[in-house]
N, C-alpha and C positions, 0 to 999 in steps of 0.2 A: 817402633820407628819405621816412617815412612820409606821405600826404596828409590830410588830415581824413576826406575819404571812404573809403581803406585804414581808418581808427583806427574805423569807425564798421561797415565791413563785419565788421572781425574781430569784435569786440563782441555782432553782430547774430547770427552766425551759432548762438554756445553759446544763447543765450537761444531760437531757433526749435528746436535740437534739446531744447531745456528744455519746451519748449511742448507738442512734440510729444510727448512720454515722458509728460508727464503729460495729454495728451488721452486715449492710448491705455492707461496707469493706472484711468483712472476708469469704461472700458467694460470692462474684463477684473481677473475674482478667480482668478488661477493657484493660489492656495493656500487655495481653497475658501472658502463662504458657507454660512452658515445660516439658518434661519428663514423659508425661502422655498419649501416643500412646502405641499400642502392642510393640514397640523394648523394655520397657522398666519396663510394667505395664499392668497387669491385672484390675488394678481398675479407668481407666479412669480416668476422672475429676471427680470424686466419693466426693471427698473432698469437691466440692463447689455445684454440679450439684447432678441430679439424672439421670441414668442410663434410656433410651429408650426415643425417641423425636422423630417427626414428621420430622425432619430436615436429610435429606439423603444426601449423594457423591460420586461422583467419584472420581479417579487421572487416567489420559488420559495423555501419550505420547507415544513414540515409546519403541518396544519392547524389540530393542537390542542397545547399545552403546557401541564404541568403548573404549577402556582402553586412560583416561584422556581425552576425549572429554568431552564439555559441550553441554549440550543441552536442551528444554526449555519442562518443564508437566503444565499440567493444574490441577488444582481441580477446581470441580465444585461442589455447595450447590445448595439444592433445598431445598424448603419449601412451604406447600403451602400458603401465604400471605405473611406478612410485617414481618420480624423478624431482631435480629440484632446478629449475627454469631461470634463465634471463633474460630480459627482453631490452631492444633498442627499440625507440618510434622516435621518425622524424615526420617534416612536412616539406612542401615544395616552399607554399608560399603564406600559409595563414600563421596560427601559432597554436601550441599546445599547451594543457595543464592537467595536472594529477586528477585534479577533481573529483569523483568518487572512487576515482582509484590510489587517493593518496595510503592506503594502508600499504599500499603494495608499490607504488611508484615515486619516481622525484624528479624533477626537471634539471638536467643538468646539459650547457650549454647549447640553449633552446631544444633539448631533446630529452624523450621519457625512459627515464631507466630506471630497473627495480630497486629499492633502498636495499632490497637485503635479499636469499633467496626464496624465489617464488615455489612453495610448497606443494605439490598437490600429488593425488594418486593417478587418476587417468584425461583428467578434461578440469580445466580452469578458467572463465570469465575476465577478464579486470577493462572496469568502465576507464574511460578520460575523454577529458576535454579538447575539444576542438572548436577554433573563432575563427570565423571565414574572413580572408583579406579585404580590405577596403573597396579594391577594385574586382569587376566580373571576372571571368576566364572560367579555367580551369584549375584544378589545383590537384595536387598527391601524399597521400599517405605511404609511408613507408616502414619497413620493421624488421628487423631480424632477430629472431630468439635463438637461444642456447642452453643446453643439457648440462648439469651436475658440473659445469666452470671447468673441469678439464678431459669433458667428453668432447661434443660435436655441437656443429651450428645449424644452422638454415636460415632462409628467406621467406617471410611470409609472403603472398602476392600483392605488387602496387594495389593501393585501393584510390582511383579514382574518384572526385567528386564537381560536378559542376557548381560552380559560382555565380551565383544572380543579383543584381539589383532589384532594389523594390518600385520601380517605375519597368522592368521588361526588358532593359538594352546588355544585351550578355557582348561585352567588350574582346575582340582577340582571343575566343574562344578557342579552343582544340576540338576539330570536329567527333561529334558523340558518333560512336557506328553502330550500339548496340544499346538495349538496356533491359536488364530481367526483371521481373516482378518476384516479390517475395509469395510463395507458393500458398496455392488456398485449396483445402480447410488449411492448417494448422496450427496446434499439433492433427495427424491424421491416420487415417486407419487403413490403410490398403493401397486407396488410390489418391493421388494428389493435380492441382493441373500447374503448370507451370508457365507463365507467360512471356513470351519473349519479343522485343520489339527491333528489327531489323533496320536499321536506317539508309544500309547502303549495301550492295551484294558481295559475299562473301561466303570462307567457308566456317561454318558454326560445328562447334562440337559442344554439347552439353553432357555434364558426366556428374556421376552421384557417386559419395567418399562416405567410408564408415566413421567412426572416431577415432581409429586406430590410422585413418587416411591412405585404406585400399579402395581402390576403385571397384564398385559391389554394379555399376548400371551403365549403359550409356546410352538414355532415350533419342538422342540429335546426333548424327555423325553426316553433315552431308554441305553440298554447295547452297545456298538459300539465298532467293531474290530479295529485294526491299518488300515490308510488311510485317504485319502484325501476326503471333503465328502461338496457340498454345498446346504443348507438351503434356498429356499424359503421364504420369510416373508411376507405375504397378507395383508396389513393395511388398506383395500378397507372399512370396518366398522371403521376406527379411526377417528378424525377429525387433523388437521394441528397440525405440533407441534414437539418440541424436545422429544424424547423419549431417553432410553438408553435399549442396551441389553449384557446380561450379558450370560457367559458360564461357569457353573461348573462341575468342572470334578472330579469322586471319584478314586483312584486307588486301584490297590488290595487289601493294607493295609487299607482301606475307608479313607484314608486323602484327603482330600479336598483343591484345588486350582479352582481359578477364575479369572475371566478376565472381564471386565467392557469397552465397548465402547459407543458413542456418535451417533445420529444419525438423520435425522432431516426429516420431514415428510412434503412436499409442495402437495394442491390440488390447 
């Protein structure tokens, strides 16, 4: 015969595993969030995460797209070991789609979040779709990923892209100040050049990031006139590997743009 205190243990026990399902509910979005990128918000995943993480990105496609062309960016996550990622992307003004990255992503209120969590050991890909607006200008990409749903967040960097018409007339532009070339050889063996094209004077820092996203270089740290100007990169002390290097540029007003590209290091 059962006692009062048996009828009270059994009772007690579904109600704490209840508790607990929905404690840990309310700090993790398995099947993705939106509206929580710079287009929209300053506070991140703040809601569920904490604010700095080990977990870095980029967004890597072309620079400029035509008006209503699509065409396909990367984001790439880096982490150093085994983690399990979220991703937010929005846009300023064109529109997105999964597109070869529907294994891994889903549109949800005009924005790309992961169906489910994104897997990987140290570095991870996932393509999509991007259709440039109707009209010229400018336009932005945006993105914030997250670690293991109830680790940490971060910010990927804006990824800027110009908008053109197929007759030439780029409408209410946002003035370009800078623009980097994608590095040649590669993949490369030692040494690499880097190109960079200054549009207006300012101070340029160019800097190179391992996969783990320490800063391993810094060929450009200086004030630099308007002109066309190519960068050297010696990787002769690195060992093999994908690296990224990035260019920030400050303008008169010290506002700050950047640019993030990909790069791959073969001995």
């Amino acid at each position: 015969m059962k006692t009062t205190r048996d009828s009270i243990f059994i009772v007690f026990i579904p109600v704490i595993v209840l508790l607990i399902a929905a404690f840990n509910n309310s700090f993790s979005n398995p099947n993705g969030i939106s509206g929580r990128t710079k287009k929209t918000t300053s506070a991140g995943c703040s809601s569920c995460h904490n604010f700095g993480t080990g977990i870095t990105g980029t967004i890597e496609g072309p620079d400029s797209v035509q008006t209503g062309q699509t065409v396909i960016f990367t984001v790439t996550l880096l982490f150093p070991g085994p983690a399990n990622a979220g991703v937010d992307i929005a846009v300023k003004r064109g529109s997105l789609a999964a597109g070869p990255g529907s294994s891994f992503l889903k549109l949800l209120n005009g924005e790309l979040t992961h169906k489910n969590p994104i897997v990987f050991t140290s570095t991870i890909s996932v393509d999509f779709s991007y259709t440039a607006p109707a009209t010229s200008g400018s336009d932005t990409l945006y993105a914030t990923i997250d670690r293991n749903y109830t680790g940490a967040w971060n910010y990927i960097d804006n990824r800027g892209i110009r908008v053109y018409n197929s007759i030439g007339i780029t409408e209410n532009q946002t003035p370009v100040f800078f623009s980097i070339s994608q590095n040649y050889p590669n993949p490369f063996n030692a040494f690499t050049k880097i190109c960079m094209n200054i549009r207006t004077p300012g101070f340029v820092e160019l800097s190179v990031f391992d996969i783990k996203g320490d800063k391993v270089a810094s060929p450009v740290s200086s004030r630099m006139s308007s002109g066309e100007y190519t960068a050297i990169f010696d990787a002769s002390s690195l060992p093999s590997g994908v690296y990224f290097y990035r260019l920030v540029f400050f303008d008169a007003k010290n506002r700050v743009y950047s640019e993030t590209k990909k790069m791959s290091l073969v001995k």
